[in-house]
N, C-alpha and C positions, 0 to 999 in steps of 0.2 A: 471411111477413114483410110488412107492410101494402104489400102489391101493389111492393113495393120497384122491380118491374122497369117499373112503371107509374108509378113515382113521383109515387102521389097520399100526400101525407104529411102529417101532424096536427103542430102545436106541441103538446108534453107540458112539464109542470111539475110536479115531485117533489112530494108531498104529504107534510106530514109521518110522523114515526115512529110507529106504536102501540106501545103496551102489548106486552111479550112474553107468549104464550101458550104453556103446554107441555099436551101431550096425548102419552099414550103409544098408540101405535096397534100391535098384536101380529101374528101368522101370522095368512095369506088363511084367510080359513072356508074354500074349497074352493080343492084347489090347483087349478093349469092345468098344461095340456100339455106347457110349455115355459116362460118367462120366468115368474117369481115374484118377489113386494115379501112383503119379512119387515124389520120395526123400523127400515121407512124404506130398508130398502137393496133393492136389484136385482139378481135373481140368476139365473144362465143356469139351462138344462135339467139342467145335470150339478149344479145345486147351489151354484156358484162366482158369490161376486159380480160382476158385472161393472160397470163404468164407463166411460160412452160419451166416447167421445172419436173422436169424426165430421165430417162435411164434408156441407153440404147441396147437392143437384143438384137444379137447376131441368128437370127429367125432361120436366114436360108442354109446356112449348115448344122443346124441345130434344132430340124422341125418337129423331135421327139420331147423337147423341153418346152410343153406348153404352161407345165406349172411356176414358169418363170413370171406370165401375166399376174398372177395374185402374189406371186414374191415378191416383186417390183411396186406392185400396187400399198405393199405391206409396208414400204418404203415412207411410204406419204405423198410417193410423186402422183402428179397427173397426167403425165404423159410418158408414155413408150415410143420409142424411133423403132424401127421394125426393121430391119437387111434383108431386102428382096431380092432376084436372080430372075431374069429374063431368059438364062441360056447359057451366060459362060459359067457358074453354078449351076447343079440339077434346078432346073426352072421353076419358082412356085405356082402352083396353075390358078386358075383361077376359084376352083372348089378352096384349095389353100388358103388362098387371099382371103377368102369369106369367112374364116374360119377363124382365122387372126382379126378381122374382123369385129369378128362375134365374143369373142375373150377378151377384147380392150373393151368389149359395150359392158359385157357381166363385169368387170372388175372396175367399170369407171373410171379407165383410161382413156385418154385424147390418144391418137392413133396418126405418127406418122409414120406415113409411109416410106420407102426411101427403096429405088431402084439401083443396087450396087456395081454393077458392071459397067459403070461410066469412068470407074475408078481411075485414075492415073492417063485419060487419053492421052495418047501424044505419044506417052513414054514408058506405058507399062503393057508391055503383052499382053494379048487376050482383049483389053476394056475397048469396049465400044463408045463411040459418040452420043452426044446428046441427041439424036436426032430417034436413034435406035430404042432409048428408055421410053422416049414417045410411044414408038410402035409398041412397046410393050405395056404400056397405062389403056392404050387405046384398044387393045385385046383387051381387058380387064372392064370395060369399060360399062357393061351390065351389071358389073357387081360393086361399084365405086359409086353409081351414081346410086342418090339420096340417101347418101350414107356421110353427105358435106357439114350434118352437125357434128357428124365425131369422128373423120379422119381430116389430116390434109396431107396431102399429097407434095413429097420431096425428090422432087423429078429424077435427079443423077447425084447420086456420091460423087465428091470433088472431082467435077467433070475434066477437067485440064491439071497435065503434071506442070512439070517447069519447062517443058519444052514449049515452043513458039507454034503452036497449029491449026491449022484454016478449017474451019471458019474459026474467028478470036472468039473468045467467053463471050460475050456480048452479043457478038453476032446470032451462035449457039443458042444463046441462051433465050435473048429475045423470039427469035423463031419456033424454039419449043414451047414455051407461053404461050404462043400465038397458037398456034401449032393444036394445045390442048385446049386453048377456049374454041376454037372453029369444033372440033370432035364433039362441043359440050358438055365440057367441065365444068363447072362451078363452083370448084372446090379452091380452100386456099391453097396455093400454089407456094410451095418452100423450093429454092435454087442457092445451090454450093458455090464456094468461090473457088475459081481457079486455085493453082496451086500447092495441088494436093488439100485446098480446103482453104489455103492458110492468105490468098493472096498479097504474098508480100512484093506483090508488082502495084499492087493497089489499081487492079484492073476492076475488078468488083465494087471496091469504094468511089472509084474517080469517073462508073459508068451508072451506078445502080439509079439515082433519078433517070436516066433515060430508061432505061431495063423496065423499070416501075409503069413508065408514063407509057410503053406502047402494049400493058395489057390494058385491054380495054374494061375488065372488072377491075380493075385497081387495086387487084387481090391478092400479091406477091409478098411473099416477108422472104428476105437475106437472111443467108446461114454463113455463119464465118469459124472456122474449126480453130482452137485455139491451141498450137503443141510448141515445138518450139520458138516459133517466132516471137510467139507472146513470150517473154521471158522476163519484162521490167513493166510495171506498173503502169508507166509512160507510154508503153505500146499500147496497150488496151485501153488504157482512158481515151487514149486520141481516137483509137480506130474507133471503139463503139461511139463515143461524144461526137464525133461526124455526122455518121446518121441518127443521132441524136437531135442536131441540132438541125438537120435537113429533114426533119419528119420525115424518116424511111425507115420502116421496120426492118427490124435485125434482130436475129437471136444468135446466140453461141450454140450452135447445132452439133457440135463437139469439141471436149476439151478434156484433159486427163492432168494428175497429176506428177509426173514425170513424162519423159520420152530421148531417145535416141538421137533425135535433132537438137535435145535442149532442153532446160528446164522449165515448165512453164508455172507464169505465175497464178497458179490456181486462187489462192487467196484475194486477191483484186480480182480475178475475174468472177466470182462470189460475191464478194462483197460489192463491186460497182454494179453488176447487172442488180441484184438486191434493191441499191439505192436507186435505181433509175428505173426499176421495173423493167427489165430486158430479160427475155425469156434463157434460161441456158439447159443442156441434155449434156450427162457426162457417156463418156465411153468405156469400159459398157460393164454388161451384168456378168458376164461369165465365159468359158468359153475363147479368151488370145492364146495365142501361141508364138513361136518364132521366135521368143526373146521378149516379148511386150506383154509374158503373162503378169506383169506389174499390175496390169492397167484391169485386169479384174476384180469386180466389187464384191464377190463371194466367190470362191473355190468351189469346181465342181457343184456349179450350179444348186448349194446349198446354201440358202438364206443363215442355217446358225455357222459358216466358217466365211465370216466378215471379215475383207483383209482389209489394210490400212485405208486403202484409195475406198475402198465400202466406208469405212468409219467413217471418214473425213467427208467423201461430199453427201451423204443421208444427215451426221448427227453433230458435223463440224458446224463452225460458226457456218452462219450463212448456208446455212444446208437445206437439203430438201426436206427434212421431215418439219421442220421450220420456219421454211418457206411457203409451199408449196400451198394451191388454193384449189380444188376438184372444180369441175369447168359446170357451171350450172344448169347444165343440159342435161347432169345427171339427177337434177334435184336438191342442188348445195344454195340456191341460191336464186336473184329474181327470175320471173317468166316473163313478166310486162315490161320492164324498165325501155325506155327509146333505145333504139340502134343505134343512137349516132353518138354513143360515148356519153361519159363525163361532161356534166354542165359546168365544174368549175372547178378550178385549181384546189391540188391537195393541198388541206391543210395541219399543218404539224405542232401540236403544242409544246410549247420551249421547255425544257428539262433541264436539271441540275446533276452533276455526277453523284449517282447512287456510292452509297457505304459499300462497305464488303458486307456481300451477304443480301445485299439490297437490291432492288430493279425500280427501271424508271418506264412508262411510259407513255407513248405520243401515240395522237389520236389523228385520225383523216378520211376526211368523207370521198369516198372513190366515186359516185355518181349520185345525182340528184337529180327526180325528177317530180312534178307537182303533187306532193301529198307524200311522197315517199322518198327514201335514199339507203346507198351501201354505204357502211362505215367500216374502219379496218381501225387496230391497234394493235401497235406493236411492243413488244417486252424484252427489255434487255438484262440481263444478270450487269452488276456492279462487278465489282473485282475481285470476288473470290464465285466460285461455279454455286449455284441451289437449285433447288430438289422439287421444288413446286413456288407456285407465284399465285396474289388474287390482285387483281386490279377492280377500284372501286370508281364511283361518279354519282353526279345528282345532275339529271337533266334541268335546264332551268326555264325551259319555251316548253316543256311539257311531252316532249319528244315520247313514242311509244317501240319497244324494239317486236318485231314477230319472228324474226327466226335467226338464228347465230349460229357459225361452226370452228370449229378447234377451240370450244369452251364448255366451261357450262356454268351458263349461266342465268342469275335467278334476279328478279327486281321486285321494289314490294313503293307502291307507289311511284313516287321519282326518283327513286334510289338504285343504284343497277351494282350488282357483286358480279364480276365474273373471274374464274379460276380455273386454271390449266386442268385439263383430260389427262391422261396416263400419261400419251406419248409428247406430251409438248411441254412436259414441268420442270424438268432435268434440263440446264441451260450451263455452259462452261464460262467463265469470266468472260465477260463481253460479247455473249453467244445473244442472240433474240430471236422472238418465238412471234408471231402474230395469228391473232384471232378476229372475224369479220362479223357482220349483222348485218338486220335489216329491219328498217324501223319506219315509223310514220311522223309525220309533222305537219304544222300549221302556223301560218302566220310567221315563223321565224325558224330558224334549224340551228343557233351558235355550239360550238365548240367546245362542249365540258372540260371543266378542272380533272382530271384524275389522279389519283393516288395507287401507289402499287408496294406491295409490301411482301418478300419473300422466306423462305427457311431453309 
């Protein structure tokens, strides 16, 4: 994040809109180990997409706050961003790196990684090129590999300021991908956008099918940091709905709610990655300084002193504790299901505006495969906040569930009760909660009536 904790910070101004591009981008030429991109989406080891929904820790000045991993963890999210240091920070070495490692495996965090000294090239003292976070993954490189079910690898913090420098993002960017498959990576590969992050040149948007098309794993997912520029609803629709509709994965790899440049609009950026399944990381857990101590989610690295920005992205609408799904590598979910995604479009059951007091909701099978499928339901509060929810159904093809999470839930023949756990039953008017399963079928898999009923 442009050295946020150093708060050297650039005035940005939104550039206008381009043209929409679509490009269908298909399966990686050669799979990887672990994390896989198939038709723009992201998908764990066992096959199941997954969607980050994280919290960044400023790791490389703060490597005595390890109990930030099960803080974070406590969150609901499934992923932590990690701030590494190759050298312009005290360096984390490679015992380090194992180490953090090993605390996102025990706490059942996804693990990115992220090399910060690329911060601001061009324009900020000190930051190094892309070329250089290379050399520094590639020293690491004993202890990164077959570790591609549960890290991925986010080459350079928003490698280019605003200034104009050779080699262009593109150029950079592609050479370092390449760069790190030749070394033998196999890891998915996360790359920042110019800009301090924010590419309001749309150098990152108007290049990323090619960026995508010369790894030869096909295993890249785009990071677009969201602070000032995102400021109207109308930026972030377009910019994600792009690579949206160009099957290219994109996450919001940081975004806060306020900033210096501008105010950003945290609330659509929530709620549209949400709708679309697009992964997002807010910035960060603890630990800014310089004027942007706003932007921390607990005070002095204490989980009970929640400040607003903590409130808002864990337990706000569209939040992580809400959101978020544990990556099924940990055991949340299938082990066989096929690699190559989802067999068929979500489906959403039509709903009627809930009472006050009331929740409604929508059902969708995330993947199906012969004899078995992932289903996901989501629960929205009506117009006034409750306190817990049960949502009910009657299988009618005779469907069986074996394992669910963020519920608990019981069935007694074809009949299925499921009801909110501690942390997901507390919802604020028009806040939603979702809970997922996995179940067997035969001969047909339709779409249950459900009912949901709150207090």
């Amino acid at each position: 994040m442009r050295s946020r904790l150093l708060a050297v910070l650039s005035a940005l101004s939104a550039a206008a809109l381009a043209a929409l591009f679509v490009l269908t981008i298909g399966s990686p030429a050669r799979a990887a180990a672990g994390f896989t991109v198939s038709n723009g989406r992201l998908y764990d080891a066992n096959g199941t997409e997954f969607v980050m929904r994280g919290i960044s820790h400023a790791h490389t000045w703060y490597t005595g706050q390890t109990r930030a991993f099960a803080d974070i963890k406590a969150t609901g999210a499934n992923t932590v961003r990690v701030v590494l240091s190759g050298g312009r920070w005290p360096a984390n070495s490679a015992s380090d790196v194992a180490n953090v490692i090993s605390l996102c495996r025990q706490n059942r965090l996804i693990c990115v990684l992220e090399n910060h000294d690329t911060t601001g090239y061009g324009e900020q003292s000190g930051s190094v090129p892309l070329s250089t976070a290379v050399d520094y993954w590639i020293g690491l490189r004993d202890v990164l590999a077959g570790q591609e079910r549960y890290i991925i690898i986010n080459i350079g913090n928003e490698p280019v300021g605003n200034n104009a420098v050779s080699p262009t993002w593109t150029q950079a960017t592609t050479t370092a991908i390449q760069r790190m498959r030749t070394a033998g990576f196999d890891h998915t590969l996360m790359v920042d956008a110019p800009n301090w992050g924010q590419d309001w040149r749309f150098e990152m948007r108007d290049n990323a099918a090619s960026v995508f098309a010369a790894d030869p794993d096909r295993n890249t997912v785009f990071s677009i940091h969201m602070y000032g520029v995102f400021d109207t609803a109308a930026e972030i629709t377009d910019y994600l709905g792009r690579f949206r509709a160009a099957n290219l994965p994109i996450v919001v790899g940081e975004f806060g709610h306020n900033h210096s440049d501008g105010n950003p609009d945290e609330d659509t950026i929530m709620s549209y990655t949400q709708a679309n399944r697009i992964g997002y990381i807010g910035w960060s857990w603890s630990g800014n300084g310089g004027g942007v101590e706003y932007l921390d989610m607990v005070t002095n690295f204490d989980p009970n002193q929640r400040t607003t920005w903590g409130q808002r992205i864990v337990d706000g609408a569209n939040g992580i504790r809400s959101t978020s799904r544990e990556a099924t590598v940990f055991g949340g979910g299938p082990t066989g299901s096929p690699t190559t995604g989802p067999t068929n479009s979500p489906t959403a059951q039509p709903t009627t505006p809930p009472p006050a007091r009331g929740c409604t909701a929508a059902y969708r099978v995330i993947g199906q495969w012969p004899g078995g499928f992932q289903a996901e339901v989501s629960v929205t509060a009506g117009s006034a906040a409750i306190s817990s929810w049960t949502v009910g159904w009657t299988w009618a093809d005779g469907q069986r569930i074996s394992q669910s999470w963020n519920t608990t839930l019981t069935s007694s023949g074809s009949a299925v009760t499921a009801r909110n756990v501690t942390y997901n039953g507390t919802l604020g008017a028009g806040a939603s909660a979702t809970f997922g399963f996995l179940g067997s079928w035969t001969g047909s898999n339709s779409t249950p009536s459900l009912s949901c009923t709150a207090s």
